[in-house]
matplotlib code that plots the C-alpha trace (Angstrom):
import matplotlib.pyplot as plt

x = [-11.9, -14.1, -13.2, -15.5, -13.5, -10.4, -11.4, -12.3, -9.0, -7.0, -9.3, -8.7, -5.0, -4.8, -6.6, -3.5, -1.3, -3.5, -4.8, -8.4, -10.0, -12.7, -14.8, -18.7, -19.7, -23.0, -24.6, -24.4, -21.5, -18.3, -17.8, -14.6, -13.5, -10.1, -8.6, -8.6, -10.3, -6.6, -5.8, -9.3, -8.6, -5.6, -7.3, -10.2, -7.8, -5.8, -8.4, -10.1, -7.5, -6.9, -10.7, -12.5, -15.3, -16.2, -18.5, -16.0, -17.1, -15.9, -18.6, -17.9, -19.2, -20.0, -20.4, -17.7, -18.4, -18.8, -15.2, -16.1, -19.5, -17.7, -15.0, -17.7, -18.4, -14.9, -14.2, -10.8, -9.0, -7.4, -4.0, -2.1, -1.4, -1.5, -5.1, -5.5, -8.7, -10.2, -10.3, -13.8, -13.9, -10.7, -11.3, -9.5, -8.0, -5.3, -1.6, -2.5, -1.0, -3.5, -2.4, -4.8, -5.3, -7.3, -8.6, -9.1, -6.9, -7.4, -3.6, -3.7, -6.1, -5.6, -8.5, -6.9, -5.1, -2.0, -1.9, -3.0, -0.6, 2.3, 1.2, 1.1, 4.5, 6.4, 5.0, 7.2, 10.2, 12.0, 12.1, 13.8, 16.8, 16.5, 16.0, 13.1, 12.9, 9.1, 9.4, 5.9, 4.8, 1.3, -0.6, 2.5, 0.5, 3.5, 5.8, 3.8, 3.4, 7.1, 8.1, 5.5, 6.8, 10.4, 12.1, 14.7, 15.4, 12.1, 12.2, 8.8, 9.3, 6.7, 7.1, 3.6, 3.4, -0.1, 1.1, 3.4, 1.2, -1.4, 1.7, 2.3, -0.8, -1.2, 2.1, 0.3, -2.3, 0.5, 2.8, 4.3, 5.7, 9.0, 9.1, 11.4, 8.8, 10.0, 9.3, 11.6, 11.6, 13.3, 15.5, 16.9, 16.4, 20.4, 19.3, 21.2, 21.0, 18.0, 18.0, 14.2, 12.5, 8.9, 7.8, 4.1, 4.0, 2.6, 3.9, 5.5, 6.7, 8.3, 9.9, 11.4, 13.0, 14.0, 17.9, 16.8, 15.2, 18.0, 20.4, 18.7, 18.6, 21.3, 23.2, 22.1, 18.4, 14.8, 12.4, 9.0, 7.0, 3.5, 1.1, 1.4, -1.0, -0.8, -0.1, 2.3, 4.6, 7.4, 8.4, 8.5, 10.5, 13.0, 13.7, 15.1, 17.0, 18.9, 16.9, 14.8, 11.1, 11.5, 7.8, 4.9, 1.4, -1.6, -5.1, -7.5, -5.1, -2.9, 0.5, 3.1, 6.5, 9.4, 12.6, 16.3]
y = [18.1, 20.2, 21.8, 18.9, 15.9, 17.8, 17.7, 14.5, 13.4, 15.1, 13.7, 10.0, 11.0, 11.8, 8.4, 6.6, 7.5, 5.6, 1.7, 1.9, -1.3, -0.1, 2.7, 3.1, 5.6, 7.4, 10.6, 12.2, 11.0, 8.5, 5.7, 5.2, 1.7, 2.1, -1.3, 0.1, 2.8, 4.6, 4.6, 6.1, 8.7, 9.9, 10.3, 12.0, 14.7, 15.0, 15.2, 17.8, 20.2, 19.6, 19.6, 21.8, 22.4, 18.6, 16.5, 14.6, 12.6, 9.1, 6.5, 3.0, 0.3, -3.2, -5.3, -7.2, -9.0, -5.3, -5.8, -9.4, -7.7, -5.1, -7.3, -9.5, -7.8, -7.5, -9.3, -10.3, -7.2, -7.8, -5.4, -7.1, -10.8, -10.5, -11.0, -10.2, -12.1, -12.8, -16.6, -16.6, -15.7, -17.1, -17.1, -19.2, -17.5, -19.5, -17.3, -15.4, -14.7, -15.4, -14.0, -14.8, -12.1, -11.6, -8.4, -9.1, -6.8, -3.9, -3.9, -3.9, -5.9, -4.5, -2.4, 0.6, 2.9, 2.7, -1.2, -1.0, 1.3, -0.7, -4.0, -2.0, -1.0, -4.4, -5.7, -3.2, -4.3, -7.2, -9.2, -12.8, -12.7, -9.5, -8.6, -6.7, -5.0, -4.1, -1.0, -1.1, -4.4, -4.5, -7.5, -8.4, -7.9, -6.6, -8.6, -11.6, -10.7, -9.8, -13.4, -14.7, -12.1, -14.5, -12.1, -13.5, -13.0, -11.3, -9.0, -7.5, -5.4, -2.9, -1.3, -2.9, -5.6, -6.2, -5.7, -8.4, -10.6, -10.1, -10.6, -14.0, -15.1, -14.2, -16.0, -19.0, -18.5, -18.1, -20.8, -20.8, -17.5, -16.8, -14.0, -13.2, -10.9, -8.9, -6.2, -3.4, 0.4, 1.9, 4.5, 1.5, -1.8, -1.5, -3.8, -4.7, -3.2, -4.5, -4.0, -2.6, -1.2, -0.8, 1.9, 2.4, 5.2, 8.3, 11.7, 12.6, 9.4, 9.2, 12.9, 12.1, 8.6, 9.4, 8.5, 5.2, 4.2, 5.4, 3.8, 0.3, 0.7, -0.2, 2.2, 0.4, -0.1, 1.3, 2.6, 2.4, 4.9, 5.3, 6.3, 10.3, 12.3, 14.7, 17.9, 16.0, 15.0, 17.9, 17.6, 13.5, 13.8, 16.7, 14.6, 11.7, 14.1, 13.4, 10.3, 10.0, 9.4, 6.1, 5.3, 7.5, 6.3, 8.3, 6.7, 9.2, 11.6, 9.0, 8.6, 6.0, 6.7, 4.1, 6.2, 4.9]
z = [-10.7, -8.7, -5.1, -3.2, -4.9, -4.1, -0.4, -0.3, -2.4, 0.9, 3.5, 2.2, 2.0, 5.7, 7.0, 4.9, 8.1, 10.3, 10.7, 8.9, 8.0, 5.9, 5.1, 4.5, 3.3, 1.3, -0.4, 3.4, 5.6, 6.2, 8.6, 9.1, 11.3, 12.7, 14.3, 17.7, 19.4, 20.5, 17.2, 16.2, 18.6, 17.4, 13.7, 15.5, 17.2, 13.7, 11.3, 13.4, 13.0, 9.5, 9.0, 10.9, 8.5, 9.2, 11.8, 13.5, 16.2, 17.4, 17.9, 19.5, 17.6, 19.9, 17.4, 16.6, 13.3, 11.4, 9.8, 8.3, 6.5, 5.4, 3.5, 2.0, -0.8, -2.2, -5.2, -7.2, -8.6, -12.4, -12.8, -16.4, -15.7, -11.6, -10.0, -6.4, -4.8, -1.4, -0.7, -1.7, -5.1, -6.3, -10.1, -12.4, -15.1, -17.7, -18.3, -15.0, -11.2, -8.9, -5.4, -2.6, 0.3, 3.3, 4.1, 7.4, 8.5, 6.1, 4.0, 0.5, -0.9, -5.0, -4.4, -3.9, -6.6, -5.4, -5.1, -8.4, -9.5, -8.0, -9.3, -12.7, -12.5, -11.3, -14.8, -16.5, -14.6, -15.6, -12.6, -12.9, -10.7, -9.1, -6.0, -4.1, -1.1, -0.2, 2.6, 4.6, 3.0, 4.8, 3.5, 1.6, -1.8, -3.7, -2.0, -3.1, -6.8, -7.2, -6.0, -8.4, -11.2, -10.9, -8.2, -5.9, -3.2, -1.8, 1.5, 2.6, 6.0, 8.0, 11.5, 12.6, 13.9, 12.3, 9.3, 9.3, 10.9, 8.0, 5.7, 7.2, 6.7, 3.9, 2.9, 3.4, 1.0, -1.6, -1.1, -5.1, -3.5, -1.5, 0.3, 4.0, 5.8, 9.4, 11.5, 10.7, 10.5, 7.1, 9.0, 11.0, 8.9, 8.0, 5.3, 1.7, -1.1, -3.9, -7.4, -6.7, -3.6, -3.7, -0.9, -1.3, 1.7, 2.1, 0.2, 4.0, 4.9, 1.2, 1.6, 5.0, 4.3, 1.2, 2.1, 3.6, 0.5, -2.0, 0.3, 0.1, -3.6, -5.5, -7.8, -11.1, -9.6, -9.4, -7.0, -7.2, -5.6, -4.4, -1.9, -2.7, -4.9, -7.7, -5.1, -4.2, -6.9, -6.7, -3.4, -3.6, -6.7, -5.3, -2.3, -4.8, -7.2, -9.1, -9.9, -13.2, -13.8, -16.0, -15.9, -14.4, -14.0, -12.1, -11.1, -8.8, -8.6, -6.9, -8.6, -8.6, -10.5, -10.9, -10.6, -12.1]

ax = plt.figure().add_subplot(projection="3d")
ax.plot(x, y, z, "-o")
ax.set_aspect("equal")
plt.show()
């Protein structure tokens, strides 16, 4: 890929450490919607650094009902047998999961490559019985589909608050599923050991809690990894040595790898 998508690749990576609820964007510029302006802030003062060949500049937005538009157009996602859809365009599809989500909040919704990629790679798992641990659940998405994929028990946690909240709800939309959701931080949850953790993160974030997730892993069990890119992929795997790629997948120079 050229230089430009390489940028662009690296730009969208740094915005995954922050609360964006969408992005518009054409031939000539980005808007990107943060869910607060503090939050927006500390993007602008980030990417700025990181970026300084780029227009930055923060803008407030009054009107309140830009999130809902935005959502709108989103339609059901199809990854195997697991179908991820916003509650108005629920599709009904025979011998499939249907897992309902709003994007209110901007979490997972299946239409990003590393949902994707994770919803992918639970297929390949056998499931029925096990248990999962989901580290930074957001919307609960994977969560969700690994109840629905015969896992038991279920544990989706995340450090923010909004997350979980959007979890919840979220929860509710999926009632065939059972899933324990909380607010917890992976270098203190002090949680048991799953036969699979699911941490779909950041590259950084996987590097430095790479302990935390072995150690809520279980000896005989699997880890599935995303949120990191291609540029990424030695330092992610070094940190979990001397764990094995069992399955690799890569989507937009996103990558997701199940280690065992």
């Amino acid at each position: 890929m050229g230089a430009a998508s390489d940028r662009i690749d690296l730009f969208q990576a740094a915005l995954a450490d922050y609360t964006v609820t969408a992005i518009n964007e054409d031939a000539r510029s980005w808007r990107v919607f943060f869910h607060t302006p503090a939050e927006r802030d500390r993007a602008v003062e980030m990417l700025r650094g990181s970026f300084s060949d780029l227009d930055i500049r923060p803008v407030d937005v009054p009107d309140e009902n830009w999130a809902a538009r935005s959502q709108a157009s989103l339609r059901a996602v199809r990854v195997g047998v697991i179908v991820v859809a916003p509650p108005w365009d629920v599709p009904d599809i025979p011998d499939h999961l249907v897992i309902t989500i709003l994007p209110s909040m901007g979490f997972g919704t299946g239409h990003h490559a590393t949902t994707r990629l994770c919803l992918d790679a639970l297929q390949r798992v056998d499931l029925a019985g096990r248990s999962v641990t989901d580290v930074g659940t957001g919307s609960g998405v994977l969560a969700i589909a690994a109840s629905l994929l015969g896992a038991s028990p279920v544990i989706g946690f995340d450090d923010d608050p909004d997350a979980t909240a959007a979890a919840l709800e979220n929860l509710t939309l999926n009632p065939r599923a059972d899933v324990t959701i909380a607010v917890s931080d992976v270098r203190t949850s002090g949680r048991a050991r799953s036969d699979i953790v699911l941490a779909n993160l950041t590259g950084g974030l996987l590097v430095a809690a790479a302990s935390e997730l072995r150690q809520l892993t279980k000896a005989d069990g699997r880890l599935i990894l995303s949120g990191f890119m291609a540029s990424e992929e030695s330092d992610v795997l070094r940190a979990f040595a001397p764990l094995g790629v069992e399955h690799r997948a890569e989507e937009e120079e996103w990558l997701c790898v199940t280690l065992h």
